[in-house]
C-alpha positions as CSV (number, residue, x, y, z in Angstrom):
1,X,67.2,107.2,129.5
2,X,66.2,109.1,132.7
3,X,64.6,107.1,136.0
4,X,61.0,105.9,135.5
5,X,59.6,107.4,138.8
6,X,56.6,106.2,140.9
7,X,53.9,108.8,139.9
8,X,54.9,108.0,136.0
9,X,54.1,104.1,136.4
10,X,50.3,104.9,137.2
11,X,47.8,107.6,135.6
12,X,44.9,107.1,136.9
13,X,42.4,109.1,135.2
14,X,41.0,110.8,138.8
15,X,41.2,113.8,140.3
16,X,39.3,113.8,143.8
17,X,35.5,113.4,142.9
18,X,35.6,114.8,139.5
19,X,34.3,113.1,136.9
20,X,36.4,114.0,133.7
21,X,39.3,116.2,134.8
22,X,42.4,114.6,136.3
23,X,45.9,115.2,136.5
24,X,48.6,112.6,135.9
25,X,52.6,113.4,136.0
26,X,53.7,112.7,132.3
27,X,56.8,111.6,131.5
28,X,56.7,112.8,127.5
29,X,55.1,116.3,129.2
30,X,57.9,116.8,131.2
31,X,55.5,117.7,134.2
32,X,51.6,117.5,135.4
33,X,49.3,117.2,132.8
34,X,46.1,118.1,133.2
35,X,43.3,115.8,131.5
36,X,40.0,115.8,130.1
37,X,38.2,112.5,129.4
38,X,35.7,113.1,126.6
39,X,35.0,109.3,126.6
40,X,34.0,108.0,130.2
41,X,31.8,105.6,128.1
42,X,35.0,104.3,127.2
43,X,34.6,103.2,123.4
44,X,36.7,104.2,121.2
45,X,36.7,103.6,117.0
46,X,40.5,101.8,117.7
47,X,40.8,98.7,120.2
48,X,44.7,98.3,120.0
49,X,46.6,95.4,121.1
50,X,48.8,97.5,123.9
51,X,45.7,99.8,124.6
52,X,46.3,100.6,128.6
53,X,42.6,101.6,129.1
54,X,40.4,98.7,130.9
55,X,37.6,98.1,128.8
56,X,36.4,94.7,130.5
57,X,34.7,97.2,132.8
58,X,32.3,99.4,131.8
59,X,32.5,103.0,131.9
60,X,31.1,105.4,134.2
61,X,28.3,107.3,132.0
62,X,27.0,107.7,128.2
63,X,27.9,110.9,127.7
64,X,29.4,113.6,128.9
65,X,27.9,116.5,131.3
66,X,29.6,119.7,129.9
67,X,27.7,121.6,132.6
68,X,29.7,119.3,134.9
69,X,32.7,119.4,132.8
70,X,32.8,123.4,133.0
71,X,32.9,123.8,136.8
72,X,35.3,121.0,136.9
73,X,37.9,122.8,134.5
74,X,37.6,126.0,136.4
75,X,38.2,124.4,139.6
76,X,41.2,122.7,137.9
77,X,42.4,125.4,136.5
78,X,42.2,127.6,139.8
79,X,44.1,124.6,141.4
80,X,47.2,125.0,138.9
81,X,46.7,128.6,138.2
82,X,47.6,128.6,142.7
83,X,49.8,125.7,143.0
84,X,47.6,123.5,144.7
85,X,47.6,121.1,142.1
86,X,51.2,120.6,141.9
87,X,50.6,121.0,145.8
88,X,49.3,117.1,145.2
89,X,50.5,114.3,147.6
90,X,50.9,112.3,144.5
91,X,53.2,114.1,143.0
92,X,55.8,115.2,145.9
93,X,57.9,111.9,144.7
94,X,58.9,113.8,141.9
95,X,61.6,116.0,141.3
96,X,61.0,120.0,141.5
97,X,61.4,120.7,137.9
98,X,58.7,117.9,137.1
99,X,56.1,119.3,139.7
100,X,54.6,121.9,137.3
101,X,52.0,122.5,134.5
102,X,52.8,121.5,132.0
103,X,49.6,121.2,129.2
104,X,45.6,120.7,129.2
105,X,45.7,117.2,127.4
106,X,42.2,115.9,125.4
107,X,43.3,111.9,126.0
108,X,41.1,109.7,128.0
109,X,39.4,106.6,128.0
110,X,38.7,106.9,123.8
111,X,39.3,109.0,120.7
112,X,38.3,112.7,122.2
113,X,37.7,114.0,118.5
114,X,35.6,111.4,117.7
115,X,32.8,112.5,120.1
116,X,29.6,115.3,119.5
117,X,30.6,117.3,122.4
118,X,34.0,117.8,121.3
119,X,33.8,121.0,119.9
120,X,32.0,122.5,122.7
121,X,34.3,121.0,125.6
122,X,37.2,122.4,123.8
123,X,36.1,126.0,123.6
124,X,35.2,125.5,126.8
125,X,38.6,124.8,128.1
126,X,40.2,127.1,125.3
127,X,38.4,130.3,127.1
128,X,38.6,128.7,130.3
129,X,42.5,128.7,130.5
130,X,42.5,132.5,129.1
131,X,40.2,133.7,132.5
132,X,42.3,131.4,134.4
133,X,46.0,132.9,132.9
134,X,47.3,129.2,132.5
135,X,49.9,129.9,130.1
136,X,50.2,125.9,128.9
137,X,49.2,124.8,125.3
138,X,46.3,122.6,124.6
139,X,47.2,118.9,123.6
140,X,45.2,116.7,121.5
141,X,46.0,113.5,121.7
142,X,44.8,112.0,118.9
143,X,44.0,108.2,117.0
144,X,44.1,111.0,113.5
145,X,40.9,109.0,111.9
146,X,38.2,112.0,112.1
147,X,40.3,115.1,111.5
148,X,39.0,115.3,108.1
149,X,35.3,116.4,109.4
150,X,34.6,119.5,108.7
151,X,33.6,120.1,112.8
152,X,37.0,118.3,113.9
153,X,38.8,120.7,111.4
154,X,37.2,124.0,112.4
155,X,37.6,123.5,116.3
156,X,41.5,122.3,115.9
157,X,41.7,125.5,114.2
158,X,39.8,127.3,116.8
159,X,42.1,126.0,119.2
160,X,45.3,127.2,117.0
161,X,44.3,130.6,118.7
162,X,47.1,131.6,120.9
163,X,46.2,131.5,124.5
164,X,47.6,133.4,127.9
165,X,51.7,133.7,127.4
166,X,51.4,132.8,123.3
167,X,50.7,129.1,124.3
168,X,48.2,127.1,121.4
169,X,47.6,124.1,120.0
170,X,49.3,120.9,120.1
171,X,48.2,117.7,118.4
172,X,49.7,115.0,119.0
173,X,48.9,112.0,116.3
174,X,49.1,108.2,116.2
175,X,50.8,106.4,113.4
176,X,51.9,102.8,114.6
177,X,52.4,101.5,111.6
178,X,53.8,101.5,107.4
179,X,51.7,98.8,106.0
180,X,48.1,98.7,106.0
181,X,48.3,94.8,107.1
182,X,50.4,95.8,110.0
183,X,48.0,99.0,111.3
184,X,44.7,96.0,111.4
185,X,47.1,93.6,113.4
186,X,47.8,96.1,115.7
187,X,45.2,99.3,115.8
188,X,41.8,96.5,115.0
189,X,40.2,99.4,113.0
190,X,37.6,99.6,110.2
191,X,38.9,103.1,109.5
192,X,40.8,102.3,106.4
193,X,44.6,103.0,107.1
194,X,44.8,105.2,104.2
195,X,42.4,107.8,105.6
196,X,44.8,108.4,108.8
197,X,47.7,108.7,106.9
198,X,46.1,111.7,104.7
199,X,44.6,112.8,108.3
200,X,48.0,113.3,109.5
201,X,49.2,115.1,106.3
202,X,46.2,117.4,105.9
203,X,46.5,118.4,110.1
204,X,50.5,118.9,109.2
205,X,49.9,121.3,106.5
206,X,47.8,123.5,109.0
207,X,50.1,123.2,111.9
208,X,53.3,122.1,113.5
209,X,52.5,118.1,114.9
210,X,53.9,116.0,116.7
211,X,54.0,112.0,116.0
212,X,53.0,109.2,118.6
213,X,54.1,105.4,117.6
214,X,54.1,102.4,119.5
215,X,55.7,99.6,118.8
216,X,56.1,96.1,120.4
217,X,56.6,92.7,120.2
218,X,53.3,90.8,119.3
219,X,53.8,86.7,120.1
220,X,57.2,86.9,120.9
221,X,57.8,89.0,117.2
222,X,59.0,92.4,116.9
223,X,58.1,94.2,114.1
224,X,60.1,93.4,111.3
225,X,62.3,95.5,109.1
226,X,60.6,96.2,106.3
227,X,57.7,97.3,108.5
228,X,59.7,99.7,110.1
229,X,60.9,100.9,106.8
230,X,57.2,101.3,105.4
231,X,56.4,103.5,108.2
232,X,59.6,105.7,107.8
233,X,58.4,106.3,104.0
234,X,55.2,107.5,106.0
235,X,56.9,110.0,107.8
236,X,58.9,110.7,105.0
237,X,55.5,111.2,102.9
238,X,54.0,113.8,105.2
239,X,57.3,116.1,105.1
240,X,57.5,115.6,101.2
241,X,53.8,116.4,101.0
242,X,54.0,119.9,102.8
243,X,53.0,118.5,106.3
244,X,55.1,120.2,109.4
245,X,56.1,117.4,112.2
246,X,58.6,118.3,114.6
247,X,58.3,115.9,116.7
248,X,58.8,111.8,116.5
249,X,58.2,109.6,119.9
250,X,58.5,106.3,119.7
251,X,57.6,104.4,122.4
252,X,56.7,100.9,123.7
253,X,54.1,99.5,126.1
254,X,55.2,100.5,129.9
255,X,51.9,99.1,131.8
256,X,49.3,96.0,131.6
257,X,48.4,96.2,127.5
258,X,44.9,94.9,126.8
259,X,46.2,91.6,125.1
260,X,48.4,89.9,127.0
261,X,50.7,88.2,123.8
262,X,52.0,92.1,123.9
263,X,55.3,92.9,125.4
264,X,57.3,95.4,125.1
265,X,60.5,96.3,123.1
266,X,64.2,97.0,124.3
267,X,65.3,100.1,124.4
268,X,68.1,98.7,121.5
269,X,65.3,98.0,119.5
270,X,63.8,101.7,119.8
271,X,66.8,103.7,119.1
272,X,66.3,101.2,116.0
273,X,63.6,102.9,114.9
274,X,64.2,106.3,116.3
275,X,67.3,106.3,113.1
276,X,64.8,105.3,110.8
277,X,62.4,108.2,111.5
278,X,65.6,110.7,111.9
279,X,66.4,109.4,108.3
280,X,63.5,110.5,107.4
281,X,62.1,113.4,108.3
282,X,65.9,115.3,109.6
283,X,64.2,118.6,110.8
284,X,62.1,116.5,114.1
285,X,63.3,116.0,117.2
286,X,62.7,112.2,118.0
287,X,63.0,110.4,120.9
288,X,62.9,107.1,122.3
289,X,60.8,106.2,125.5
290,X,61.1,102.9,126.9
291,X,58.6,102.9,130.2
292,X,55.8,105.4,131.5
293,X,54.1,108.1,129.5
């Protein structure tokens, strides 16, 4: 495993006075990511065990200004497009390679596609990066339990659109479980486990996506076996059903979780269930991240 730095162990979600653009050095990127928070209200449809977002504060606002939001991606954009962003005391820790653009990330404080003004915000950005030549890919970072909607579909597929230097879409989706016992233990949902499972295949059948799952101990307890084993069968289930991932991360929790009965897993225990997913989907490229994002 390579050295968790300094700028990986914090991302806070700031970026001088701005309100819902920020930049954060991500390990999993490989570089500077740049953010947009589509939920400064910060509620989100999950509240996960290990979630790293402070939610005994309240957020900033209700919604979100897209007027705001506009100027603040241009000015963003005109940062990285001239190095100034990279150019960022924060980052200068970092090694060379690291201190470079790497994506436009929709993450946050909540589920970004889950929100009214998600559509808008990210044809905003998609045109945005085009007049700014910012030849990254859009990321989507995703909880998977709305991309059924007909409006979550249609702008994904808006975003598929190749930007400058051929760069797209990338969605990036959360399974952290097999069982549907083991995704209310750990994801505390009411959206039935079921529906993000078929929201992962009918995403994967459109596109290329890539597969976030966390995994830690809960009471002292790893997950056990068989859970691991259920989950693998839901990887396995996607690629038999016609859905594209080439990507597996499994990861664990690397700063404060919400509960504090969460702690993290070794990186033994990872490589674990790295095998499990290489088993069963061959074709991705999985890795195991023990530490910062």
């Amino acid at each position: 495993m390579s050295e968790v730095l300094p700028p990986h162990r914090s991302h806070p979600r700031t970026l001088g006075a701005q309100r819902y653009v920020y930049a954060v050095l991500s390990r999993r990127a490989g570089g500077i990511s740049i953010g947009v928070n589509l939920s400064p209200h910060k509620a989100c449809n999950f509240d996960c065990t290990y979630c790293q977002v402070d939610r005994r504060t309240s957020g900033s606002e209700k919604t979100v200004d897209l007027a705001v939001l506009g100027d603040e991606v241009r000015a963003t954009f005109e940062a990285a497009s001239s190095g100034a962003l990279a150019a960022e005391p924060r980052f200068q820790s970092a090694p060379v390679e690291l201190r470079r653009i790497v994506d436009v990330a929709f993450s946050g404080d909540g589920e970004p596609t889950n929100e009214t003004w998600f559509a808008e915000a990210a044809r905003m950005v998609h045109a945005e990066r085009a007049a700014a030549g910012l030849a990254v890919p859009i990321r989507v970072i995703t909880n998977a339990t709305v991309l059924h909607l007909p409006r979550v579909a249609e702008t994904l597929r808006a975003l598929d659109a190749p930007g400058p230097g051929g760069a797209g879409l990338d969605v990036w989706a959360k399974l952290d479980a097999g069982t549907d016992e083991y995704y209310r233990l750990v994801d505390r949902t009411r959206v039935p486990f079921d529906r993000v499972v078929g929201n992962l295949l009918l995403c994967a059948r459109e596109r290329t996506i890539t597969v976030q799952s966390l995994f830690a101990r809960h009471h002292g307890e790893p997950p056990a076996s068989a859970e691991i084993d259920a989950w693998a069968a839901r990887l396995r289930g996607i690629a038999d059903g016609g859905g594209r991932v080439g990507w597996v991360q499994v990861h664990t929790v690397s700063r404060p979780p919400a509960e504090s009965f969460v702690q993290p897993l070794t990186m033994a225990e990872l490589e674990r269930i790295a095998v499990a997913a290489r088993d069963a989907i061959p074709s991705a490229s999985v890795v195991a991240y023990r530490g910062a994002a």
